[in-house]
C-alpha positions as CSV (number, residue, x, y, z in Angstrom):
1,X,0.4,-15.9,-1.9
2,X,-1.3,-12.9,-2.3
3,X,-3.4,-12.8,0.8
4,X,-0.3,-13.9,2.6
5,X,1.2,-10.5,1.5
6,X,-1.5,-8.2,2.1
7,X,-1.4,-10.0,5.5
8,X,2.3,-9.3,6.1
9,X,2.0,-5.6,4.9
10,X,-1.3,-5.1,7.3
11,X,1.3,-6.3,10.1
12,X,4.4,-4.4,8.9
13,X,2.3,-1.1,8.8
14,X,1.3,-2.0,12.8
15,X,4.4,-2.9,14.0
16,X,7.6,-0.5,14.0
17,X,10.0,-0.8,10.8
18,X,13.0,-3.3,11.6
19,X,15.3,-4.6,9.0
20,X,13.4,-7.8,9.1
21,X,10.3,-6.8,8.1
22,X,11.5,-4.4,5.2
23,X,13.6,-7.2,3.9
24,X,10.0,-9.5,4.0
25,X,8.4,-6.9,2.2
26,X,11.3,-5.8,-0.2
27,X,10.9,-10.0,-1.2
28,X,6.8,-10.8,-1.3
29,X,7.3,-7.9,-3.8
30,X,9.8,-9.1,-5.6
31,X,8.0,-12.6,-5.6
32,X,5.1,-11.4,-6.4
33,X,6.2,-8.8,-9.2
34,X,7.2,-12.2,-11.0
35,X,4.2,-14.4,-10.2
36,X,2.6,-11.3,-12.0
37,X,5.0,-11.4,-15.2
């Protein structure tokens, strides 16, 4: 989970923003926000 997220952030930082990439980032936050609580 986690080094799926660090993967999708290493891409999202390469490629330009798009609404589908900040909603994909807005939820392996939230998802991993709770995994951490």
């Amino acid at each position: 989970m986690i080094k799926h997220y660090t993967k999708r952030e290493k891409d999202w930082h390469v490629t330009p923003l798009t609404d589908d990439s900040l909603e994909m980032i807005y939820v392996c936050e939230k998802s991993e926000q709770i995994v951490t609580k």
